[in-house]
N, C-alpha and C positions, 0 to 999 in steps of 0.2 A: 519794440526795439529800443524806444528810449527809457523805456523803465528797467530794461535788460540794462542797457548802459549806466545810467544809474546808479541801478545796485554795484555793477563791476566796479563804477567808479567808488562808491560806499566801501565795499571790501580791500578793494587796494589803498584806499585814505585810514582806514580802521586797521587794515592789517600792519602796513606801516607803522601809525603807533604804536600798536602791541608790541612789534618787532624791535623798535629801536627807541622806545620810552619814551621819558618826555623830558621836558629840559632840567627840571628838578633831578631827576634819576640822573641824568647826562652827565652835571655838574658836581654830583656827590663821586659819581663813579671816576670822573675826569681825575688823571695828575692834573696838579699846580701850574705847570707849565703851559698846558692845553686851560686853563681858565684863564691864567693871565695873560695867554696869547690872544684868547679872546675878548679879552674885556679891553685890552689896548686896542682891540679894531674894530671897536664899538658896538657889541654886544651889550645891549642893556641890560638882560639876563644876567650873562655873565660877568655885569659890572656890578653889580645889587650881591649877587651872591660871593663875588670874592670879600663886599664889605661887609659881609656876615661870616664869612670863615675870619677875618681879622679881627673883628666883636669877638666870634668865638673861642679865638683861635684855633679854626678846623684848619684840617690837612699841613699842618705840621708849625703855620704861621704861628709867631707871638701875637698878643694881644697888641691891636692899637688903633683906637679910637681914631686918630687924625686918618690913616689909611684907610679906615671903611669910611668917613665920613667924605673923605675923595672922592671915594669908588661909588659909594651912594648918591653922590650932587650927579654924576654924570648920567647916572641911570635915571631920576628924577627928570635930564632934562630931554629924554623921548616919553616923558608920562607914562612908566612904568611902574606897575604896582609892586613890584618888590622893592624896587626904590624908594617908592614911596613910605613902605613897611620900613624898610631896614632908617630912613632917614625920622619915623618916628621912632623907631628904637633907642634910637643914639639921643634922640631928644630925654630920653629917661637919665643920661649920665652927663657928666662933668666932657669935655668946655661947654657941648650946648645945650646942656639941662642941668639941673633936673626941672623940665619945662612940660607939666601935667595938660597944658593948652595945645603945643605942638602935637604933641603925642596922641592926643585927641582927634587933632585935627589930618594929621596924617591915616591913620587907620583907619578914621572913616572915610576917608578918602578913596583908600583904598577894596572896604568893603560894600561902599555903598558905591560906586563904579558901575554907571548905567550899562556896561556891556559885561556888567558881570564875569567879569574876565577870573577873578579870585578863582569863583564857586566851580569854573567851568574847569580851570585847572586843576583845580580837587578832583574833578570828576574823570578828568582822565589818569588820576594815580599820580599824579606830582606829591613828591613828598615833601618839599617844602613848603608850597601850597598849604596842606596837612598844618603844617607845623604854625604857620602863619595864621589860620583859620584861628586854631587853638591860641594862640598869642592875644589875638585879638578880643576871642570872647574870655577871657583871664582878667583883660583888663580896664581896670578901674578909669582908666580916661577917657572910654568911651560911652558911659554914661551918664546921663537916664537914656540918651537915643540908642542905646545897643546895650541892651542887657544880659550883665556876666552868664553865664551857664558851663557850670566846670563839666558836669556831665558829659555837657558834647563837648569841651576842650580836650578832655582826657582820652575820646574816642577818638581823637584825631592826632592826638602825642601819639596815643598807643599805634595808631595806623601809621604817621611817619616814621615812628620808630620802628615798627618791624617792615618798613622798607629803607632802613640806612639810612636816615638821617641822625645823626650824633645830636646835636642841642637837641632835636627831641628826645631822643633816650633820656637822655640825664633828666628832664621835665616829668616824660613818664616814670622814672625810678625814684622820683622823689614824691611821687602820687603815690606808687605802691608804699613808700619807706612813712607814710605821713599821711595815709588814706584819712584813720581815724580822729584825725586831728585839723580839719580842716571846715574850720566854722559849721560843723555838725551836718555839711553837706553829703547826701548821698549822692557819690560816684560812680556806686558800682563797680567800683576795681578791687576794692577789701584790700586792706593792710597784710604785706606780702613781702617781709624784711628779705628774707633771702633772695628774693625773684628782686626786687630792688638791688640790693647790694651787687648780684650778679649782671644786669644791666648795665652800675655804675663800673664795673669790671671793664666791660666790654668797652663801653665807651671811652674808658683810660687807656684801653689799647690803642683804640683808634688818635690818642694824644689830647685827646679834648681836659684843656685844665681845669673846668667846670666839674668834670667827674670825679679829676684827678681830689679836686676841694671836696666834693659832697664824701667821697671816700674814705677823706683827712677825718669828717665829723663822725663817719658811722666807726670807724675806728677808735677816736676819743672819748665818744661818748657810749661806744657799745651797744650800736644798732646794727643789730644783723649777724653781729662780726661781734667775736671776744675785744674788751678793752684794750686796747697795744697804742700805748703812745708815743713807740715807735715807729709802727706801720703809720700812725696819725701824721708822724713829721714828715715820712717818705710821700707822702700824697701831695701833704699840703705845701712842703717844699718844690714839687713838682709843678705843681698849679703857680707858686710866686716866680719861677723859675718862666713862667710862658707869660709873665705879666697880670696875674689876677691876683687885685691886689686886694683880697681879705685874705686870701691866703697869706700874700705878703703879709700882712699888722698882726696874724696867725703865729706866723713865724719869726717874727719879731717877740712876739710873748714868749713864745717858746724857750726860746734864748734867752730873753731875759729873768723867766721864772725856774730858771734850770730845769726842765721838761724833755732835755735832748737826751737823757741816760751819760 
């Protein structure tokens, strides 16, 4: 009887998840309203991830550092790993970096977390999870104690990205758009201009100015896509327009080099 029970309990805690995601799917699929209603009533999740839609500028926000750097101290302080993640992120830029110790020190933090909390969320399909995983092995501040491996970073852009997360898209289309090119590592993904480009599409639908950038370049420089350095200013304009400012000093050249037609 009680192994009977058990299992029923097992299938109803499994089926659940199946049925209704996980917090990663929750939060991409969520309006803005529904995140920032819940990160005001202290959702650690959903305070970690609105300071990554304002890094990102996902779901519609402008870019602004001081606003996820809010959003991220508060999720930090239930000891949450996406907090943790997103608060070494922001250590990589301007006011509180570029600090390669912080950075460090956060991610592993976050990956080496005795209850494996990271791995576990991978495992039930969190696509941010995913995408953090990938962040993590990319980067250079976490070692010699965590050593880089793009191979499985890019298996897990790829995986976030085709469950809806936007910064991973643009991560994984610029693997595909840049396979060949990347310190002579084999990824296994092969150099795939149009399957890139098409990604960074997608993802400038969804308003990401990250895309909106990577776009600007494959149009100026004629990756993927015919040379049009006007299609280059509509992107790249787009992107300084949401606060990403290489786009911005982009668009400044542009204008100053008479580049606009």
């Amino acid at each position: 009887m009680l192994v009977r029970r058990t299992s029923l309990i097992c299938t109803f805690l499994f089926g659940w998840i199946s049925l209704f995601g996980n917090e990663g799917t929750k939060w991409i699929t969520a309006d803005l309203k529904d995140l920032e209603s819940s990160a005001q009533d202290g959702d650690s999740y959903a305070q970690a991830f609105l300071a990554l839609c304002y890094i990102h500028g996902d779901k519609g926000l402008n870019i602004s550092f001081d606003k996820a750097s809010y959003w991220a101290n508060l999720s930090t302080e239930t000891e949450h790993w996406l907090g943790w993640f997103t608060m070494g992120y922001l250590h990589r830029f301007s006011p509180l970096g570029p600090n390669s110790e912080k950075v460090g020190q956060f991610y592993k933090k976050v990956f080496k977390n005795p209850d494996g909390i990271l791995v576990k969320s991978v495992s039930t399909g969190d696509p941010v999870a995913s995408y953090v995983l990938a962040e993590i092995f990319t980067a250079e501040e976490v070692e010699p104690e965590i050593n880089s491996d793009l191979q499985f970073a890019a298996k897990h852009y790829a995986n976030s990205s085709n469950l809806g997360y936007g910064p991973a898209s643009v991560q994984h289309a610029l693997l595909k758009l840049h396979a060949n090119a990347i310190e002579g590592q084999n990824i296994e993904i092969g150099k795939d201009l149009a399957g890139g480009v098409f990604i960074l599409k997608e993802a400038a639908e969804k308003q990401l100015p990250a895309a909106n950038h990577f776009l600007g370049r494959c149009y100026f420089k004629g990756i993927g896509v015919g040379e049009d350095y006007k299609m280059a200013l509509v992107h790249f304009q787009a992107a300084a327009d949401r606060g990403f400012t290489t786009s911005q000093l982009i668009v400044a050249h542009f204008y100053a080099y008479g580049l606009t037609g």
